[in-house]
C-alpha positions in Angstrom: -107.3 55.9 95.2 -108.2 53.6 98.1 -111.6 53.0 97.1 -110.9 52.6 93.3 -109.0 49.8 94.7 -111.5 48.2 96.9 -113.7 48.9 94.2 -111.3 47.1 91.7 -110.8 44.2 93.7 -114.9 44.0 93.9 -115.4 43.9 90.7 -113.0 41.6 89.8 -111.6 39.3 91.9 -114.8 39.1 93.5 -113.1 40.3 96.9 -114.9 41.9 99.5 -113.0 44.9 101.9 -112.1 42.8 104.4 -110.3 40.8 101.6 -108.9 43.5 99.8 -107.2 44.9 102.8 -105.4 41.1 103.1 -104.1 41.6 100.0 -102.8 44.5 100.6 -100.6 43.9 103.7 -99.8 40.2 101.9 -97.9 42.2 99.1 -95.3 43.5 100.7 -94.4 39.9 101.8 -94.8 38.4 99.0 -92.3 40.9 97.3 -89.6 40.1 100.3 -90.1 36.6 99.5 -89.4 37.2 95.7 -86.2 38.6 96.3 -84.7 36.5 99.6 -83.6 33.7 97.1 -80.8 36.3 95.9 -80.2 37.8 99.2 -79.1 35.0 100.0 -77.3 33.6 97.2 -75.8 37.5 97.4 -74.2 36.7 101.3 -73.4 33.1 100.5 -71.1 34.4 98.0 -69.7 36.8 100.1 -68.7 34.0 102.7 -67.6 32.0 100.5 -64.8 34.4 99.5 -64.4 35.4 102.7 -63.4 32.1 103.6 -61.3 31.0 100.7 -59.2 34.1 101.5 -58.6 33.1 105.3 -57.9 29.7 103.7 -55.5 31.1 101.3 -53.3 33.1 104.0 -53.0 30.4 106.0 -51.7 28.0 103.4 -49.3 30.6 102.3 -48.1 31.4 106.1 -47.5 27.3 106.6 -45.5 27.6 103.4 -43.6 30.4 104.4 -43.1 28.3 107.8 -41.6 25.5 106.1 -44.2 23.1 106.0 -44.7 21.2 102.7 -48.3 21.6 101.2 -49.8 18.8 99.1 -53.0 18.4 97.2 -55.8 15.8 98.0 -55.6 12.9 96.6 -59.7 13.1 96.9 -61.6 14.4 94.2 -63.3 18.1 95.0 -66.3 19.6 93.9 -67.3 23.1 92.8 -70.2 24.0 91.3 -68.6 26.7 89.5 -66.1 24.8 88.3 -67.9 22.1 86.7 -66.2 21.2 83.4 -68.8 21.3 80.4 -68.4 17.8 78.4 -68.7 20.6 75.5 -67.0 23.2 73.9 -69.3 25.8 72.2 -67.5 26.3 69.2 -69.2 29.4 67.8 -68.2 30.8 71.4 -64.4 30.1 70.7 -64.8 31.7 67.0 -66.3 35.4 68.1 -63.1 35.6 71.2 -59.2 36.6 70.8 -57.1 34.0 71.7 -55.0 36.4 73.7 -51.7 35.1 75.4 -51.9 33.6 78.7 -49.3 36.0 80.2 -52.1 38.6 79.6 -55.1 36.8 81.1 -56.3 38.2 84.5 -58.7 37.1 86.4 -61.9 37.9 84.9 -61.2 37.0 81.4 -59.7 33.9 82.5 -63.7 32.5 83.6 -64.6 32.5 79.6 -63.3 29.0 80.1 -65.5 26.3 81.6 -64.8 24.9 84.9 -63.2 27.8 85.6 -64.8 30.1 88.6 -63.9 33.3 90.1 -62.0 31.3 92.9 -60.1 28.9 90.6 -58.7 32.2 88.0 -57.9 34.1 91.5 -55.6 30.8 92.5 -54.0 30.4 89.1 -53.4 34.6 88.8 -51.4 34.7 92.2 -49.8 31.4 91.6 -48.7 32.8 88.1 -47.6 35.7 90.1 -45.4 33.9 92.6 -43.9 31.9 90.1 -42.9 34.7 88.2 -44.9 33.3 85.1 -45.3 29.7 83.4 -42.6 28.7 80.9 -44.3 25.2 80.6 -48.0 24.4 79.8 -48.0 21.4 82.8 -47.4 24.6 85.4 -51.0 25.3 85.1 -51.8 21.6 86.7 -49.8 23.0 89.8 -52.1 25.3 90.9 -54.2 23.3 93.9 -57.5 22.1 92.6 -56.9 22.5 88.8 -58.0 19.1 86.5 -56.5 17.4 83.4 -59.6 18.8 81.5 -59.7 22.4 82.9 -56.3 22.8 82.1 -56.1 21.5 78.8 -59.9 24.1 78.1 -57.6 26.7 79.3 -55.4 26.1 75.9 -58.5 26.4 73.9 -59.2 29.8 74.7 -55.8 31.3 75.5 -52.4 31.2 73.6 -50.0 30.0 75.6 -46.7 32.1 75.4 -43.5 30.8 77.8 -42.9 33.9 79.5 -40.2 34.4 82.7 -41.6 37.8 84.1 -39.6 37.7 87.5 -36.6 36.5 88.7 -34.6 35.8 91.8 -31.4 37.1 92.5 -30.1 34.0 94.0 -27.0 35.9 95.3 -28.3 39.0 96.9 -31.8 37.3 98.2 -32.9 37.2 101.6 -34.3 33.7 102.9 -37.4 35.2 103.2 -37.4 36.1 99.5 -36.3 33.0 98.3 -39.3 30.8 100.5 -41.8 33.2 99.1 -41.5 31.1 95.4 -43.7 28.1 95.4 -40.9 26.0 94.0 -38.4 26.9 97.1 -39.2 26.3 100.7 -38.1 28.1 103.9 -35.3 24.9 104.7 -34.3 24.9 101.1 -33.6 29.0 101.5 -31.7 28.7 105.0 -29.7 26.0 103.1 -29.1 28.1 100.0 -28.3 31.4 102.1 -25.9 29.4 104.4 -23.9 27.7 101.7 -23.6 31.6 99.8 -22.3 32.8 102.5 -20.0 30.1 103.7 -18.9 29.4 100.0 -19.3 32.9 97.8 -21.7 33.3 95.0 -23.2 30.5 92.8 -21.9 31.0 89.3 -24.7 28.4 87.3 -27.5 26.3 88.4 -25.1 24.0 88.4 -23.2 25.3 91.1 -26.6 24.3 93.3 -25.5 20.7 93.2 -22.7 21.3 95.2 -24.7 21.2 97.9 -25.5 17.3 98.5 -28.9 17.7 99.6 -30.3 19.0 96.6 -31.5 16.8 93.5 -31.0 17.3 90.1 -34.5 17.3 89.3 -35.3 20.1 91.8 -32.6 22.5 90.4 -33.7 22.1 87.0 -36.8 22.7 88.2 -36.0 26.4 90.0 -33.0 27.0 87.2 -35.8 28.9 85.0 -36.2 31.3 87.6 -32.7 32.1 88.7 -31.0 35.2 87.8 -27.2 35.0 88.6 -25.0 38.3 88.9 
């Protein structure tokens, strides 16, 4: 086989052995060099999840601490979450519009600017909500955009849905901080005034304590389950 080789090369590429044998200690490099390009987009990946989940933990134990999180007020760039100016209609025509309250993380990056990090951040916000009842929720979720959040309405049907509640008599403070909506001084206020003053009977009953604004009960009143 060797020598139909040499003999190939020979004949034509015009090689000679010394040549030949080059050529065939260069192919193995080049086929390394063929694939490093996704090797490396392969472990970039990797990282980069890697370190949006570090991220993630330690934004949720600050929140869990207390500590009041706000977005940017700089604009952000992903390239995977580039919102096309476009909307391929034909796309839009051969899909379900199934309801958001159904939508998971992998179907959720049909819509553009929408990446694998960006659906992960609006499934487990979703989840510590207990579920959107209001279209602007989806805005809440840190990073999202005007535009991505209104494509998201394009492709999904979006059904107010209330999947969770908290037992705003029986909960813990640490069950109560774990919503987005509620922070850890807001719980040790809420657990203090139950117990000094019995169960709340409404929402309503919320304003009773001074501290608290209308705005913000109204705000947490979707999710509150008195019993």
């Amino acid at each position: 086989m060797g020598r139909n080789y040499f003999y190939w090369a020979k004949a034509y590429l015009g090689f000679t052995n010394k040549e030949s044998r080059g050529f065939v200690l260069l192919i193995p490099f080049l086929a390394v060099l063929g694939i490093l390009p996704d090797m490396v987009r392969y472990f970039k990946n990797q990282q980069a999840e890697l370190t949006f989940e570090i991220y993630q933990s330690r934004l949720d134990s600050l929140k869990v601490s207390g500590v009041a999180l706000m977005s940017s007020p700089l604009p952000t760039f992903n390239p995977a979450d580039t919102v096309k100016s476009s909307r391929n209609q034909k796309q839009l025509e051969s899909l379900n519009r199934i309801p958001f309250s159904e939508a998971d993380s992998i179907t959720l990056q049909i819509v553009p600017g929408i990446g694998q990090a960006t659906a992960s951040r609006i499934i487990k916000y979703r989840e510590n909500l207990g579920g959107f009842h209001s279209k602007r929720q989806l805005l809440e979720v840190f990073g999202m955009k005007e535009e991505t959040s209104d494509a998201v309405w394009e492709f999904f049907e979006f059904d107010p849905k209330i999947l969770r509640k908290i037992k705003i008599n029986s909960a813990m403070i640490e069950d109560l901080a774990s919503h987005p909506y509620i922070s850890y001084g807001e719980a040790k206020v809420l657990v203090a005034f139950r117990h000094q003053h019995g169960a709340f009977n409404s929402a309503e009953d919320l304003l009773k304590v001074k501290i608290f604004k209308a705005e913000w009960v109204e705000k947490i009143k979707p999710y509150l389950e008195f019993d």
